[in-house]
C-alpha positions in Angstrom: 68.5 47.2 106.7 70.8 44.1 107.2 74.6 43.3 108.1 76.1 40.9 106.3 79.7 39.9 105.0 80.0 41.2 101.7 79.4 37.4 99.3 80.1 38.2 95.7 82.5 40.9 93.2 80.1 43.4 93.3 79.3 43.3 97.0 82.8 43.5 97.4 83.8 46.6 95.0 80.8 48.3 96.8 82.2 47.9 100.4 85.9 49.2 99.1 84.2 51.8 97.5 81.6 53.6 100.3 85.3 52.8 102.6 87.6 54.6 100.0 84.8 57.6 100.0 84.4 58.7 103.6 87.9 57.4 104.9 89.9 58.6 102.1 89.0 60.6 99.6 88.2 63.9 101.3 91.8 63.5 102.4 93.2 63.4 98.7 94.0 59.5 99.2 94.8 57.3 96.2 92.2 54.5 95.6 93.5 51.4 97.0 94.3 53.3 99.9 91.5 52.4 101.9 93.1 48.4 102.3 95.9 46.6 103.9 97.1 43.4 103.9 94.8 42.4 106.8 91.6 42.3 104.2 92.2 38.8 103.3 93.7 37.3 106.4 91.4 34.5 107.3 91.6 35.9 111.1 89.6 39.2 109.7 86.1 40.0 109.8 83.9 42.0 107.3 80.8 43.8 107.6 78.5 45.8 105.5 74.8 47.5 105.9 72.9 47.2 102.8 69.0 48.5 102.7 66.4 46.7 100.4 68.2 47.5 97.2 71.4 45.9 98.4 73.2 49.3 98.7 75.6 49.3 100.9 74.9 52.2 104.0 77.9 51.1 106.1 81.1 48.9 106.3 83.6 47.4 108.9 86.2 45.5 109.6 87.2 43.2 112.9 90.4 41.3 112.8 91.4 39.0 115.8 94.8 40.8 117.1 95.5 38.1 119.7 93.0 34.9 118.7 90.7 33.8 121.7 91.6 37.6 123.7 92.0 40.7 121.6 90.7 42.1 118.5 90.5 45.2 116.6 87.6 46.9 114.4 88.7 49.5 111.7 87.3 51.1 108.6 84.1 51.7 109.9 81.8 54.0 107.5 78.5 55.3 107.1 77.6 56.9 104.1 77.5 61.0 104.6 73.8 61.1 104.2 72.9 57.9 106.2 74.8 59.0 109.3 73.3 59.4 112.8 70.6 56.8 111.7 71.8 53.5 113.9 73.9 52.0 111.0 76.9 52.2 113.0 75.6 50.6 115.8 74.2 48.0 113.7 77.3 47.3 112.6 79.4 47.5 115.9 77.0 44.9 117.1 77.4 42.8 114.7 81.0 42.8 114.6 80.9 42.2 118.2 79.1 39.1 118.2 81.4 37.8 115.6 84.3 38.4 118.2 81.8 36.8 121.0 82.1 34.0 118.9 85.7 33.7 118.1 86.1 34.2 122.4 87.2 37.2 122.0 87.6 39.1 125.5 88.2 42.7 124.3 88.0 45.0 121.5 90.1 48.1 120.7 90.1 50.9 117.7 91.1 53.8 116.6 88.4 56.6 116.9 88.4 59.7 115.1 87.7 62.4 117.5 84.5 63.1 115.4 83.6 59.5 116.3 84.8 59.3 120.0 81.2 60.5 121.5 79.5 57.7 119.2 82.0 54.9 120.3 81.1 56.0 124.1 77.7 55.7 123.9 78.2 51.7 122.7 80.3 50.9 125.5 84.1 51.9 124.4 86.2 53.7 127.1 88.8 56.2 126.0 92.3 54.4 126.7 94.0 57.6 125.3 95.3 59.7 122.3 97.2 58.0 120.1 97.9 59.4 116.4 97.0 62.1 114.1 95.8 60.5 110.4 97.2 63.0 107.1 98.3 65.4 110.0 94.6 66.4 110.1 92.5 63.6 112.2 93.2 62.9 115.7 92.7 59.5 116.9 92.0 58.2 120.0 92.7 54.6 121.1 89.4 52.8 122.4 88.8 49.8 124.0 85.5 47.6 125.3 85.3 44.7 127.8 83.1 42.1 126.3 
């Protein structure tokens, strides 16, 4: 298993894809749903877990909110039947040394409240509730010192 930036077309449709699967299609969201305009801003950061065969097991996103102080990681996903296997951690550890490197000071996201408990245990603090997703998902804003 590796993280990596996604490099090529195909790369790239697979990370949309495994992101439009477990963020949005159990909620009934259109494809195309699962960007915004932030994908291609050249302050935004992309991550994906392949295995051996290239497939991709995971994806995220970090984005630098305030350059050189504050960024933001979103559309993290794990493949259902890949999940509780360290792929998320893989990836939250890469993402963070990418914001070590940009001199980034602190990063915040939106949890799930399925995710919370997973966030916790890599260092994230509950800041506090913050907005329910397709009136089904709660989120809670997170942050982490770095």
């Amino acid at each position: 298993m590796i993280v990596k930036s996604p490099e090529n077309t195909k790369e790239w449709d697979s990370y949309y894809w495994l992101r439009w699967e477990i963020l949005r299609k159990p909620w009934n969201q259109p494809i195309g749903s699962e960007r915004d305009k932030l994908d291609e801003h050249l302050d935004s950061f992309h991550a994906m877990a392949v295995d051996d065969f290239n497939k991709v097991m995971g994806v995220a996103r970090l984005h630098l909110v305030t350059p050189g102080n504050r960024a933001q990681i979103r559309f993290m996903a794990v493949n259902t039947q890949n999940q509780a296997k360290g792929i998320g951690k893989l990836l939250i550890q890469y993402l963070e040394n990418v914001a070590k490197q940009n001199n980034v000071k602190e990063i915040i996201l939106q949890a799930r409240e399925n995710a919370v408990g997973f966030y916790i245990k890599e260092g994230y603090q509950v800041i506090e509730k913050s907005f329910v997703l397709y009136n089904q998902i709660q989120h809670y804003l997170m942050l982490k010192t770095l």
